[in-house]
C-alpha positions as CSV (number, residue, x, y, z in Angstrom):
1,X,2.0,9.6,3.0
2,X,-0.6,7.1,2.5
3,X,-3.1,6.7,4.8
4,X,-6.0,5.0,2.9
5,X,-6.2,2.6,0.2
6,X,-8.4,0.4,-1.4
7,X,-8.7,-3.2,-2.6
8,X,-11.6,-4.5,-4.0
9,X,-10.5,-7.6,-5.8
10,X,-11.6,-11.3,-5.0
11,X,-8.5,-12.6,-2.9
12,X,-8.8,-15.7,-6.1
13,X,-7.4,-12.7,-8.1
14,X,-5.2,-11.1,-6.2
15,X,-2.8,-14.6,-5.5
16,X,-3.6,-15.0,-9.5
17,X,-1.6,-11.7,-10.2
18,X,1.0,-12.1,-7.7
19,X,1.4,-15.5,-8.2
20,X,0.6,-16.9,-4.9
21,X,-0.1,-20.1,-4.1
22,X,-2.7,-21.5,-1.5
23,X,-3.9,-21.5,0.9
24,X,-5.1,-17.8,0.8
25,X,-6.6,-15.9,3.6
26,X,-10.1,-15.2,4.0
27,X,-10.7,-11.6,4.0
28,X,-13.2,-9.5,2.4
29,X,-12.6,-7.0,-0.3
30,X,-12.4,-3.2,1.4
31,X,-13.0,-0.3,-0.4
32,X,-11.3,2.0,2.4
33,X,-8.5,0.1,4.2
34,X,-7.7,2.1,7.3
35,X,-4.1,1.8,9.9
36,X,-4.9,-1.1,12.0
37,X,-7.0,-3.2,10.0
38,X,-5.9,-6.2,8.2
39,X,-5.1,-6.7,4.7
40,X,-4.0,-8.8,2.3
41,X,0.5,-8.8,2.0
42,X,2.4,-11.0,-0.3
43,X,5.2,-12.6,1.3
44,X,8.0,-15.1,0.4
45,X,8.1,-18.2,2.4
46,X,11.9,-18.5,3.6
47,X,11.7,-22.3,3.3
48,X,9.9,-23.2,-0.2
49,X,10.5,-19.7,-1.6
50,X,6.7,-19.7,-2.9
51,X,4.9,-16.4,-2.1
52,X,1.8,-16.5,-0.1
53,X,-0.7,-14.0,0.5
54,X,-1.1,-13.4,4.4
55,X,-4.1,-11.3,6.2
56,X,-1.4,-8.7,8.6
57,X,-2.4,-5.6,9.9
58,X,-1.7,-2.3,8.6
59,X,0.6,-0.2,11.3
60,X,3.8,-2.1,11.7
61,X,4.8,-3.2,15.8
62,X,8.8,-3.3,16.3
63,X,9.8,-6.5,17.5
64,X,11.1,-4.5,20.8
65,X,8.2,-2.9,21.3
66,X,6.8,-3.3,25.0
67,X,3.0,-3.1,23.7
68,X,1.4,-2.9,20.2
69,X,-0.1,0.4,20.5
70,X,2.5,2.9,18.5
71,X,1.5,0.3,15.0
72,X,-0.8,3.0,13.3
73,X,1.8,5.5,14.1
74,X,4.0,3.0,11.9
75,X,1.4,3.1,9.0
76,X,4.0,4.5,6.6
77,X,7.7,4.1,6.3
78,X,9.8,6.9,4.3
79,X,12.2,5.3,1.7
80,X,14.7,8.0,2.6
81,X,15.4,6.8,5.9
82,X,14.1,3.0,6.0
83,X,17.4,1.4,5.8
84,X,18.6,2.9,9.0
85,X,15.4,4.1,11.5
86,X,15.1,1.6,14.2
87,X,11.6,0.9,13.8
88,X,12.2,-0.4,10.2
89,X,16.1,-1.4,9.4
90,X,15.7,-4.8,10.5
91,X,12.4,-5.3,8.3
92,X,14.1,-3.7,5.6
93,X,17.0,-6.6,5.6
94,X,14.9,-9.2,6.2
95,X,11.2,-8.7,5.8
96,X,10.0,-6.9,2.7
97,X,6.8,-7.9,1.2
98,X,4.4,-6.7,-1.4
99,X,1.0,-5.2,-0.4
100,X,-1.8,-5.2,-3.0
101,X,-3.9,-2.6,-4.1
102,X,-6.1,-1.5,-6.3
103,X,-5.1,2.0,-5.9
104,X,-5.0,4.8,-2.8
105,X,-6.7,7.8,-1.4
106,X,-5.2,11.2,-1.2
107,X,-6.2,14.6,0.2
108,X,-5.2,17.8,-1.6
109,X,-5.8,21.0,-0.1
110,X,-7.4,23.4,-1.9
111,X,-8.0,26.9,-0.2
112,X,-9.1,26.2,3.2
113,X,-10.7,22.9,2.2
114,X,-9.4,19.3,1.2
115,X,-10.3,17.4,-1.8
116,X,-10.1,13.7,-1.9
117,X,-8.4,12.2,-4.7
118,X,-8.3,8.1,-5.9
119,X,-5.6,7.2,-7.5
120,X,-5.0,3.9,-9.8
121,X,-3.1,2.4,-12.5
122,X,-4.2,3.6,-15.5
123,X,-4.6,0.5,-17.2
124,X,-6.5,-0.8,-14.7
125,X,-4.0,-3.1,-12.9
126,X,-3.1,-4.3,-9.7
127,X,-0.4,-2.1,-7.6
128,X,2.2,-3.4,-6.1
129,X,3.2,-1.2,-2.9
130,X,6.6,-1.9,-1.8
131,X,6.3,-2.9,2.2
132,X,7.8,-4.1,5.0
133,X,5.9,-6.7,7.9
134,X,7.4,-7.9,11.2
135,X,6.1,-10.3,14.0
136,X,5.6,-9.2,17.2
137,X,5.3,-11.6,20.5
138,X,2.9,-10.2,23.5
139,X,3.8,-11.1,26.7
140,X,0.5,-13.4,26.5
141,X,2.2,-15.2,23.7
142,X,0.3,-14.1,21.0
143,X,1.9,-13.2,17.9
144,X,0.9,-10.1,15.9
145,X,1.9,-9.7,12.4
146,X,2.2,-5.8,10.7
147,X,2.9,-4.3,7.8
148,X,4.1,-0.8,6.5
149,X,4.1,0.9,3.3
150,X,6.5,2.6,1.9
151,X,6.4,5.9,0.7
152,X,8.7,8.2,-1.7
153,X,8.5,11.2,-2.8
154,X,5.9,12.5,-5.3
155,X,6.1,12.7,-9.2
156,X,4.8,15.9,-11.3
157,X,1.1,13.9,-11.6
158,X,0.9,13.3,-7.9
159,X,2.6,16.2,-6.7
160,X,-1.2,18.1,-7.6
161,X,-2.2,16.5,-4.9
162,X,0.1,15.7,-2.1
163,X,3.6,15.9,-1.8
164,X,4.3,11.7,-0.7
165,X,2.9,8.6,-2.5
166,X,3.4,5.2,-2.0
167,X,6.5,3.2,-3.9
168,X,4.5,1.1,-7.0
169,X,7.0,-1.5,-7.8
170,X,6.9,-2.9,-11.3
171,X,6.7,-6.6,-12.2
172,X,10.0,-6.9,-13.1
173,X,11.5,-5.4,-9.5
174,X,9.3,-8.1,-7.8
175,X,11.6,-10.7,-6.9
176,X,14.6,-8.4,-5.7
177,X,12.2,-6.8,-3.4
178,X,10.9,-10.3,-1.9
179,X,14.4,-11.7,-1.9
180,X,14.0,-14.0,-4.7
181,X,16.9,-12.7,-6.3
182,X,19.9,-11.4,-4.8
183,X,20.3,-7.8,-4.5
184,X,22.6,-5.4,-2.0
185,X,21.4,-3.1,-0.2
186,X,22.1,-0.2,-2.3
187,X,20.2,-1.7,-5.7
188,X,17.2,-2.1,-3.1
189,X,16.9,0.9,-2.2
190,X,17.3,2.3,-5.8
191,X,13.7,0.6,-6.3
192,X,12.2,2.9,-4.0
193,X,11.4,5.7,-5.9
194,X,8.2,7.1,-7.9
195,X,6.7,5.8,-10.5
196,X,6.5,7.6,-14.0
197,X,3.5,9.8,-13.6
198,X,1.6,8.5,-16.9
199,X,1.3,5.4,-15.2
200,X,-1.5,7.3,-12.9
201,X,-5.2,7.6,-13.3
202,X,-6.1,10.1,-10.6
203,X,-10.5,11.7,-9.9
204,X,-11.8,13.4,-7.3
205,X,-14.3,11.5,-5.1
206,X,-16.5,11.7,-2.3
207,X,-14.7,13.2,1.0
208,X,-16.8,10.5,3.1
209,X,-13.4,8.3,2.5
210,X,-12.5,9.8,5.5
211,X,-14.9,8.5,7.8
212,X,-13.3,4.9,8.3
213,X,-17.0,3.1,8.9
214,X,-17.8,4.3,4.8
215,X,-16.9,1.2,3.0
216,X,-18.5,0.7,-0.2
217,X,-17.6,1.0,-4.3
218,X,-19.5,4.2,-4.4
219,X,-16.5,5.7,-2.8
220,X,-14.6,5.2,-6.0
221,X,-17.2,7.8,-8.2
222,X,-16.4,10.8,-9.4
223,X,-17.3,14.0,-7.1
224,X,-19.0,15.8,-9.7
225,X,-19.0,18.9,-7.8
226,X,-15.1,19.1,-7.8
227,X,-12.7,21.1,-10.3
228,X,-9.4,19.5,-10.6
229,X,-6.7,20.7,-12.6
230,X,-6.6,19.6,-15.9
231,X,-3.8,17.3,-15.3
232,X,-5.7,15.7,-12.9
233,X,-9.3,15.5,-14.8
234,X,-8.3,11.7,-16.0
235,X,-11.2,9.2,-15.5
236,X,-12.1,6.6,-13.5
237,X,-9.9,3.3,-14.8
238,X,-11.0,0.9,-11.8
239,X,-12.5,-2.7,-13.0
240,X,-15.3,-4.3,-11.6
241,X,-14.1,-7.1,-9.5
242,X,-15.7,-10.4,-11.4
């Protein structure tokens, strides 16, 4: 699963990367995005075919669904099953996008405790997190756009520390996923699988991440009172945003 990430860069940098073009939200950088806060999600626009970089919150809301409560149960979506659960097939078709990151928090368990791990690109890039957003009318009126991430199962780097992670698309699988290209239903879901594992820079830090009111880039130190296997002792590759 993923149930935290974080994404510190300057929203200037973010559309830069993706190649977005204006106008771009106005949201702050978050070191600890949490279900049912809104974040940054690169969509295409079905007209102009230009992405753009919407704020949509994190816990995706059916189109059906009577009321928008059951979104942070939605956080995740598992690329197994995406292409044919009710809650996502029709977002899968239509609506992929591409949510930003700077990498994600995971828990590993270790005896009777849990460690928390960040987790980046090793050279220091932006991820890509394969996603999927829909809009949701309330009976006010009011639209509600969501997003959910999807997740795969581990590789041998992440496996150390949970058995899930988020799909990082590369560059290259970019426009397939955002229907720039055309691709069938069977290539798409051949993107969604893990990444190689030495693409992964992976510390422990601070278990605080769990508390959803910490927010700061402290988060992102190292725990130095935590002992992680020596395929996990890589360090810290996260860039100060400029």
């Amino acid at each position: 699963m993923c149930g935290r990430y974080f994404q510190y860069r300057d929203i200037g940098q973010v559309a830069e990367h993706f190649e977005a073009v204006p106008p771009l939200p106005n949201i702050a950088p978050s070191w600890n995005v949490a279900p049912t806060q809104d974040a940054p999600v690169l969509r295409r626009h079905p007209e102009s075919g230009a992405r753009h970089l919407g704020s949509l919150r994190w816990g995706l809301v059916p189109r059906w669904a009577r009321d928008a409560s059951g979104g942070a149960r939605l956080m995740n979506a598992r690329a197994e099953s995406v292409a044919e659960k009710p809650s996502f097939r029709d977002a899968f078709a239509r609506r992929r996008c591409l949510v930003p990151a700077d990498g994600f928090y995971e828990w590993r368990t270790e005896g009777k405790a849990k460690q928390t791990y960040a987790v980046a690109l090793r050279d220091g890039a932006p991820m890509a997190l394969a996603g999927l957003w829909e809009g949701w009318k309330s009976p006010e009126g009011e639209w509600l756009r969501s997003f959910s991430i999807i997740t795969t199962e581990a590789n041998a780097k992440q496996a150390l520390v949970h058995h899930r992670m988020p799909v990082i698309l590369p560059r290259e699988d970019w426009p397939a996923w955002l229907g720039e290209a055309e691709a069938a239903p069977e290539a798409l879901l051949d993107l969604l699988r893990p990444c190689p594992p030495e693409w992964l820079s992976c510390w422990p830090v601070d278990n605080r991440v769990g508390r959803v009111a910490e927010n700061d880039p402290a988060l992102l130190g190292r725990d130095p009172l935590a002992t992680p296997p020596p395929e996990l002792d890589d360090p810290p590759v996260v860039q100060e945003p400029r």
